[in-house]
N, C-alpha and C positions, 0 to 999 in steps of 0.2 A: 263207705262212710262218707256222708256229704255232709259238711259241717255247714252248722249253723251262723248267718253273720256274728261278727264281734266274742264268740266263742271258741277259743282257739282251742286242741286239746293237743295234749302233752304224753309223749311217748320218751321211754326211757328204758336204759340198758346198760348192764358193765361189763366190760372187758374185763380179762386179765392175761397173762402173759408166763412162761413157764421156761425155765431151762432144756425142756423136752422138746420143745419146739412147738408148744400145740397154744391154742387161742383158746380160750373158754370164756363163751357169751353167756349172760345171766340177765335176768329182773326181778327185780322184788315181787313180781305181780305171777312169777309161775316157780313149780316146784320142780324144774327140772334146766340141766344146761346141755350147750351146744358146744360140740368141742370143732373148733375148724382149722385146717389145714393150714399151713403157712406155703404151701405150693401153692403155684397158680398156675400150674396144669394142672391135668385130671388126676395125677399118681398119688392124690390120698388114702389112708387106708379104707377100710367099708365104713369104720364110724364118722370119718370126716367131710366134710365141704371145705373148698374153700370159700372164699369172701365173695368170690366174680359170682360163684353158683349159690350162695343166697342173697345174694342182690339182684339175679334175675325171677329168683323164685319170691322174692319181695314184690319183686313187677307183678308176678302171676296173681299173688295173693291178694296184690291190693284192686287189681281187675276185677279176680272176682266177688271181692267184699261190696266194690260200686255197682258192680252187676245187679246182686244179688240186693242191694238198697232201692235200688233201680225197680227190680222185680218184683218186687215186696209192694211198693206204692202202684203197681200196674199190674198187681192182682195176677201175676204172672205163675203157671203152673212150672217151675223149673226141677226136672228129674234127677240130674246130673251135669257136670259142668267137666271139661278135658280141655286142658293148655300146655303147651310149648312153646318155649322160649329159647331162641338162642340169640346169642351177643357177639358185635364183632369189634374187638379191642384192636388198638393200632398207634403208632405213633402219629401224633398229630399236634398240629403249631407245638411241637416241641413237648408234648407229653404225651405218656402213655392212656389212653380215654376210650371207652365205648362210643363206636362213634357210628353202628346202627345196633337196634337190637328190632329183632322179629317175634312178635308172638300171633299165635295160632292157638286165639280160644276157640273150643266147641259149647255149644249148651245143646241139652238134652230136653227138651221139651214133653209134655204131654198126647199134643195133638199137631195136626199137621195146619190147623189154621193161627197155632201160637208161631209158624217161625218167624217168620216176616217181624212178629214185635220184637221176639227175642234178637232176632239181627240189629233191630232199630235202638234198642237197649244198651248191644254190646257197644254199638258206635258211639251212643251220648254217654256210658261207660269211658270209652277211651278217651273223650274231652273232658270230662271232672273227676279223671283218679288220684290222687293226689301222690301217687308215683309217680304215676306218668309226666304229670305237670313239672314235676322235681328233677327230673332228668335231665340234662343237656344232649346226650344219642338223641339221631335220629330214632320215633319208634314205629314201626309199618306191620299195623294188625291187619291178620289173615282171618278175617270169624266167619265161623258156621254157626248151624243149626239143624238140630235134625229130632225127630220124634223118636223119644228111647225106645228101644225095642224089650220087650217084656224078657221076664227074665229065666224061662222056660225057650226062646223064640232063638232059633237057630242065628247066628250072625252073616 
């Protein structure tokens, strides 16, 4: 999403908060909620995240929406898109903070003479996401590219 000058758009969301211990995120804008963990290590049950694991999947998402805006205006044949994220939280000047986070997008391309743009995409990607820009971590993208392999085609 590259916004428009002087158009700002507005995202929204509620919390709530439970004796059980569980968070449950909503919007008016979809028909379903996310219940997350109040751990912040990984010991959630199957249905939960915590907060740190959808604020890096927020990073992924928002990558690849600019990507994918990106790609759209540059006629770009995109097959499939694979990202990894991981974060590293720590104390610092006195708070607990993400202070690098790593992602390792892949795009999947058509042809072998699209990667080189798809590279160039995911780079001007990483300078107008408007996660990325939001952040204070350090963030150090790892990007590929590769032609999908059909889907009969041995790996």
């Amino acid at each position: 999403m590259i916004a428009k000058p002087n158009k700002p758009i507005i995202f929204a969301t509620d919390l709530s908060w439970s004796e059980n211990g569980q968070y449950v995120v909503s919007s008016h804008s979809l028909n379903h909620d996310i219940i997350i963990s109040a751990s912040h290590n990984n010991q959630a049950t199957d249905n939960e995240w915590n907060a740190e694991q959808l604020f890096l999947s927020g990073i992924m998402a928002s990558l690849l929406n600019t990507y994918l805006d990106l790609s759209k205006k540059a006629n770009l044949d995109n097959l499939g898109f694979e990202c990894t994220a991981t974060g590293q939280a720590e104390l610092a000047d006195g708070k607990m903070k993400f202070t690098f986070i790593h992602v390792y997008p892949k795009a999947f391309v058509k042809k072998a003479a699209d990667i080189e743009t798809a590279l160039v995409l995911l780079e001007k990607a990483k300078k107008v996401c408007p996660l990325y820009n939001s952040v204070n971590a350090e963030i150090i993208q790892h990007s590929e590219a590769a032609v999908a392999k059909k889907k009969n085609e041995a790996a």
